[in-house]
Structure formats: structure tokens, C-alpha cells
C-alpha positions as CSV (number, residue, x, y, z in Angstrom):
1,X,-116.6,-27.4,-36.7
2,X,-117.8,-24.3,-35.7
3,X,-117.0,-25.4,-32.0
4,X,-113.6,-26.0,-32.9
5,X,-113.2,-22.1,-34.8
6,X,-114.5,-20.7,-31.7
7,X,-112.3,-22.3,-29.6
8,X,-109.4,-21.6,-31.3
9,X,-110.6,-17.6,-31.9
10,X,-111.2,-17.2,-27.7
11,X,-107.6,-19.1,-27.6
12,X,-106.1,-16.5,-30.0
13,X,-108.0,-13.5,-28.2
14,X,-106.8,-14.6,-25.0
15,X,-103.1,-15.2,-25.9
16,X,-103.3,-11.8,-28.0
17,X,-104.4,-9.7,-24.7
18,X,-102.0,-11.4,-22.5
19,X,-98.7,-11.3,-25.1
20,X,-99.7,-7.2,-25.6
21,X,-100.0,-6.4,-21.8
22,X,-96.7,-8.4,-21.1
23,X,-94.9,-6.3,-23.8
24,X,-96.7,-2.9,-22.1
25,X,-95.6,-4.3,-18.8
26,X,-92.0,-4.4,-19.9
27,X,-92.2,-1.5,-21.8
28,X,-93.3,0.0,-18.5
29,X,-90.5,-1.4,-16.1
30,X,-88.1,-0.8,-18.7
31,X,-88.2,2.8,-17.8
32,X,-87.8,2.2,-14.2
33,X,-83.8,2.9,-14.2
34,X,-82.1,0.7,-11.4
35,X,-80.5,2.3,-8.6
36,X,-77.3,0.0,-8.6
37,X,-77.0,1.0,-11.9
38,X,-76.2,-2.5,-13.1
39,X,-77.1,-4.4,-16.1
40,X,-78.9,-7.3,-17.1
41,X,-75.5,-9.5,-17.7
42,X,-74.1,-8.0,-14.1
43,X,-77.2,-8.8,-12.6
44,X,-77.3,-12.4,-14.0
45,X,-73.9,-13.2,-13.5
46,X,-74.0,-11.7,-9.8
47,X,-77.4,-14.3,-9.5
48,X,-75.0,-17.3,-10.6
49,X,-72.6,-15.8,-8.5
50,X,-74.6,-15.9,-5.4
51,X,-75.5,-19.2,-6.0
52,X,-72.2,-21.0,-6.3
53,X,-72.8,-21.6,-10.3
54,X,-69.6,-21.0,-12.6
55,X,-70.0,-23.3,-15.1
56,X,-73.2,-21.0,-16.6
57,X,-72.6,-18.4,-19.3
58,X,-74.6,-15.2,-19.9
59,X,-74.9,-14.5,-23.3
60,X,-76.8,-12.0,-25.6
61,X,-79.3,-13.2,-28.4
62,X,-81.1,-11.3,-30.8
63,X,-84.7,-10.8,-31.4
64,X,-86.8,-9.4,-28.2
65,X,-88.1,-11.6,-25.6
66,X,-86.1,-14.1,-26.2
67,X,-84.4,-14.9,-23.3
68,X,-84.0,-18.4,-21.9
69,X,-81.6,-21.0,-20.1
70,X,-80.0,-23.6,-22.4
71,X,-79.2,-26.8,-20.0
72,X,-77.2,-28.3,-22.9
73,X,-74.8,-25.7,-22.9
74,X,-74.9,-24.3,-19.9
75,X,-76.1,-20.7,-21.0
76,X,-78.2,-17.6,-19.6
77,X,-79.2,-16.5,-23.3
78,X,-80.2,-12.7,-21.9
79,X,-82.0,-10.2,-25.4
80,X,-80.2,-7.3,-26.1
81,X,-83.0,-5.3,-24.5
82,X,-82.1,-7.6,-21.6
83,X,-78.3,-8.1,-21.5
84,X,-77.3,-4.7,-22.0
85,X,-80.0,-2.3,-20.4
86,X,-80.0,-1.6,-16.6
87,X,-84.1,-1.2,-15.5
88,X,-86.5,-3.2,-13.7
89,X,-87.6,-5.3,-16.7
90,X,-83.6,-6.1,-17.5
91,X,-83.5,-6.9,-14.1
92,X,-86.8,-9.0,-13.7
93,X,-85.8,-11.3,-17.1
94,X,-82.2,-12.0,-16.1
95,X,-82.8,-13.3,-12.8
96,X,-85.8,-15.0,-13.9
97,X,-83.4,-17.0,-16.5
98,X,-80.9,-17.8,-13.8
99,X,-83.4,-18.9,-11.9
100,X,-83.5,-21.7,-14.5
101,X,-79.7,-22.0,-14.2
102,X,-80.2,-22.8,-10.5
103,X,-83.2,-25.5,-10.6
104,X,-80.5,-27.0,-12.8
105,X,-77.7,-27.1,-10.5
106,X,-80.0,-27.9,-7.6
107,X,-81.7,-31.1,-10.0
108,X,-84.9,-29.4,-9.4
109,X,-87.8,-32.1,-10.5
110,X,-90.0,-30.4,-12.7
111,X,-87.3,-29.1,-14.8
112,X,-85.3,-32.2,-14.9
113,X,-88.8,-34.3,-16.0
114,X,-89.5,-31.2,-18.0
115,X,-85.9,-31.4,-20.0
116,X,-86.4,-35.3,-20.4
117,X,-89.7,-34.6,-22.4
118,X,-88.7,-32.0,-24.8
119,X,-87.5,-34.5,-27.2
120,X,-91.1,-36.3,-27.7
121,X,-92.9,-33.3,-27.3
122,X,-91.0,-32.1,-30.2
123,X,-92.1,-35.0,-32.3
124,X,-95.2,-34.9,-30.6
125,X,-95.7,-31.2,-31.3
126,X,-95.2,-31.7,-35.1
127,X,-97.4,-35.0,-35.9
128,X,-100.5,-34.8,-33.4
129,X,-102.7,-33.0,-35.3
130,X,-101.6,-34.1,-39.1
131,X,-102.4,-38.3,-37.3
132,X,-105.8,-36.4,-36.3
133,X,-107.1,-34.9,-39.1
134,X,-105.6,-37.3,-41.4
135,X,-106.8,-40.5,-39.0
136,X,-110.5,-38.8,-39.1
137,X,-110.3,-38.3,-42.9
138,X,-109.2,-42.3,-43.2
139,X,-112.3,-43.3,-40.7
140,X,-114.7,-41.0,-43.2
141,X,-113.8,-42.5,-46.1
142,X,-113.6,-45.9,-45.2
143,X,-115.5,-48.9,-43.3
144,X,-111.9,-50.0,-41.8
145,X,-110.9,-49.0,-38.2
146,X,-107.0,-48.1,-39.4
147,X,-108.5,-44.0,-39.5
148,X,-109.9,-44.4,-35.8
149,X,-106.6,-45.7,-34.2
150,X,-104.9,-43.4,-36.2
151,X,-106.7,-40.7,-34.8
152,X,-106.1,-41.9,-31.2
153,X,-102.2,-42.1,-31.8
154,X,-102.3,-38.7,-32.8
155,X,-104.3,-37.9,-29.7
156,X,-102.1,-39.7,-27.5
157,X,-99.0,-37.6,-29.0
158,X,-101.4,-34.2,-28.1
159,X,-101.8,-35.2,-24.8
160,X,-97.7,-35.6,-24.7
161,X,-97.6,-31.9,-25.6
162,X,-100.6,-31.0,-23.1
163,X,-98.9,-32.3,-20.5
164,X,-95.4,-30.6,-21.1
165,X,-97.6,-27.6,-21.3
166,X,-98.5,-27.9,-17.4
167,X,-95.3,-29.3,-16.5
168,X,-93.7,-25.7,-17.5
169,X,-95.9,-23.6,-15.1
170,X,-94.5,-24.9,-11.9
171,X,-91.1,-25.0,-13.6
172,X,-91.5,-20.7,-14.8
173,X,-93.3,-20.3,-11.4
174,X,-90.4,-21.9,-9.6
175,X,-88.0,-19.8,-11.8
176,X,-89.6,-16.0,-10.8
177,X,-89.9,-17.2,-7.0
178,X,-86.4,-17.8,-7.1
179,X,-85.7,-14.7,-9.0
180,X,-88.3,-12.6,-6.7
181,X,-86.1,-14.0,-3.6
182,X,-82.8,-13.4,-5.0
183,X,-83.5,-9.6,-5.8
184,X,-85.6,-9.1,-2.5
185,X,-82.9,-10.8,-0.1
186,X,-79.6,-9.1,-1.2
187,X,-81.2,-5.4,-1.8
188,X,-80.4,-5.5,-5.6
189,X,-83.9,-3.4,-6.1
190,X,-85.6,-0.5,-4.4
191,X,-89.2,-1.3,-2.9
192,X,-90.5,0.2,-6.1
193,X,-88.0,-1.6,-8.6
194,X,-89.2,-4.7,-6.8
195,X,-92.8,-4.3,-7.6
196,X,-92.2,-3.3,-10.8
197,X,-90.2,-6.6,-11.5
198,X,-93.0,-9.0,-9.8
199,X,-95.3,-7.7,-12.0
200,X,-93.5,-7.9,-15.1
201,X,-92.7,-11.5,-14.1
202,X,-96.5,-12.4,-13.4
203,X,-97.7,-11.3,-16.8
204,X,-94.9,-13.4,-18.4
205,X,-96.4,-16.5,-16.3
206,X,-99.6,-15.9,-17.6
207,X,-98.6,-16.3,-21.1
208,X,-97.3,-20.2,-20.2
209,X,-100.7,-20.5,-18.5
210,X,-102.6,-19.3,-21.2
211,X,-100.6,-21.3,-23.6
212,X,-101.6,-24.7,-20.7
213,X,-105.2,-23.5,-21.3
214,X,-105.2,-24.0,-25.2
215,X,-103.5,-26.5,-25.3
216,X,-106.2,-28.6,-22.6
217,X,-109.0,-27.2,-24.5
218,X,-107.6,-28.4,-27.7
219,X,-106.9,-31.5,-26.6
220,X,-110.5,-32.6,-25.1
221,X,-112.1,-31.2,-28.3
222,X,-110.1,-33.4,-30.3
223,X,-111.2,-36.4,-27.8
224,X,-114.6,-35.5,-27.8
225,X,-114.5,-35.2,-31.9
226,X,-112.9,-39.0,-32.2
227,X,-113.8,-40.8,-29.1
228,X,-117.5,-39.2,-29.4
229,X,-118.3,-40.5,-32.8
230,X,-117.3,-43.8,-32.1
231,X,-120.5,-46.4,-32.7
């Protein structure tokens, strides 16, 4: 077990480092005041805009950092550090989101095989590891094969979730290219404003690759723990 604690403390160091430089980035870029003096909302809605898109709201949600695209709906769900603020960061997170709203309208693979998984990843996400420990516990306390194959359902449901986890980087990767592109191509930053944005956007990448990361390592330790001490 003490492999297991040490993987899970270098996962939690890890993420900690990269969640506390994203929110100094932002901090950062959130003082970069845009030239066009225009919000997060105009900027998003301009993005649509652009894009031929109508049929996609912009929205403001509470809480920080917690924008995202709703396909269900049809919403840019913008923070209200986001929807309402006109800097770099504003403009960096709002065109990253209707990035989203694009590979939607385009039928972009990875976000369409990405949408069609969420529902079993959310069963997935809530079972794999109660099937694992409890499966493990079964095959420890008794001569019968039930705990084993419980275990390996439970494994199969993780690697469900594992893959989602690497099926959202090209999906967020996609989403800042487009973004990048967008702000580049019709001058809505300065050269400076521009930077400022990419790098905002490649820290918030690196938490969904981080996040991939755990997820693989926690995955094959779990495979290694049942499939290892099989006779």
C-alpha cells in the first residue's frame, strides 16, 4: 500500500502546483486591460458571431473558474470574473468556451465521442473504485473467485473513466487552438494581450493533462494490485 499513498501524494503535489500557477496565471492576465475595451460576454458572443452560431447563449455562473460549454442547452456558461471583466484572462476563457460551442456546430469528433461517454463515465466515475476495493476485500476473505471478477468489473469501469480522461485533451487542445486563432485573425488582442492569453490557456491544459496522468497511473496500479496477485 505504500506504493499506492505515494502515488496518490506525487498526484496531489502535481495537480496542487499546476491548479496554483493556473490561478497566478490568471491572476496575472487579469490585469492585462484589453485595448478594445470589451468584455468577456462581447467577446464570446462576437466568437459565436464570427462563426455563424446563434443558437448558443452566454451566460454568467457563479463560483470562479467555472466556465464551460453546456451542449444540452446550448450555453457559453462565462464566471463572473469572466463574463463581466474586460482583460486578457476574460478574454482567453471566453473564447476558449466558444471554442467548444464551435466543435459543436462543426460535429467535431472528439467532442461528439467525448459527449456520448459522459453518461458511463459518470457511473463509471462513482463505482470503480467501491467494485475494487470491495471485489479485493471479497477475494481476501474467501476461497471463491466472485471477489476477483468483481474487482476486474470495477477495473474495467476505471479504465472507462481513464479513457474519457485522454479523450478531453485533444478536445480542450482543440478548443484553445480555435480560441488562439480566433483572437489572432480578427485583431481582438494586442501582440502582448495575445501572449498573455496563450499562456493562460496552456496552464489551464495542463491541469486536464495532469488530471490524464493520475488517472493512467491509478489505473495500472489497480491492474497490477488484482491482475498481479492472481495464482
Amino acid at each position: 500500500m505504500l506504493f499506492y499513498y505515494l502515488i496518490i501524494g506525487a498526484i496531489a503535489l502535481v495537480s496542487f502546483l499546476v491548479s496554483n500557477t493556473l490561478k497566478s496565471k490568471f491572476k496575472k492576465y487579469s490585469k492585462f486591460q484589453l485595448r478594445n475595451g470589451m468584455s468577456g460576454a462581447e467577446i464570446a458572443e462576437k466568437m459565436l458571431s464570427d462563426h455563424g452560431i446563434y443558437d448558443v447563449k452566454v451566460i454568467s455562473t457563479s463560483g470562479q473558474l467555472t466556465d464551460h460549454y453546456n451542449p444540452k442547452n446550448k450555453t457559453v456558461n462565462l464566471s463572473e470574473s469572466v463574463y463581466g471583466e474586460r482583460n486578457a484572462a476574460a478574454a482567453a476563457v471566453a473564447a476558449h468556451e466558444c471554442g467548444h460551442a464551435v466543435q459543436h456546430a462543426t460535429a467535431y469528433s472528439w467532442l461528439q465521442l467525448r459527449s456520448n461517454l459522459v453518461p458511463m463515465v459518470n457511473v463509471a466515475s462513482q463505482l470503480s473504485q467501491w467494485l475494487i476495493i470491495g471485489g479485493l476485500i471479497l477475494g481476501a476473505a474467501s476461497a471463491a473467485g466472485i471477489g476477483y471478477y468483481v474487482a476486474i468489473v470495477g477495473l474495467l469501469l476505471m479504465a472507462v473513466a481513464t479513457t474519457f480522461s485522454f479523450i478531453t485533451l485533444p478536445v480542450e487542445y482543440d478548443a484553445s487552438h480555435r480560441a488562439l486563432a480566433w483572437l489572432s485573425n480578427k485583431n481582438m488582442v494586442s501582440q502582448e494581450e495575445y501572449a498573455g492569453a496563450k499562456d493562460a490557456l496552456k496552464w489551464a491544459a495542463r491541469t486536464y493533462l495532469v488530471a490524464a496522468i493520475g488517472a493512467l497511473a491509478m489505473l495500472l496500479y489497480w491492474a497490477l494490485s488484482i491482475l498481479g496477485g492472481r495464482d
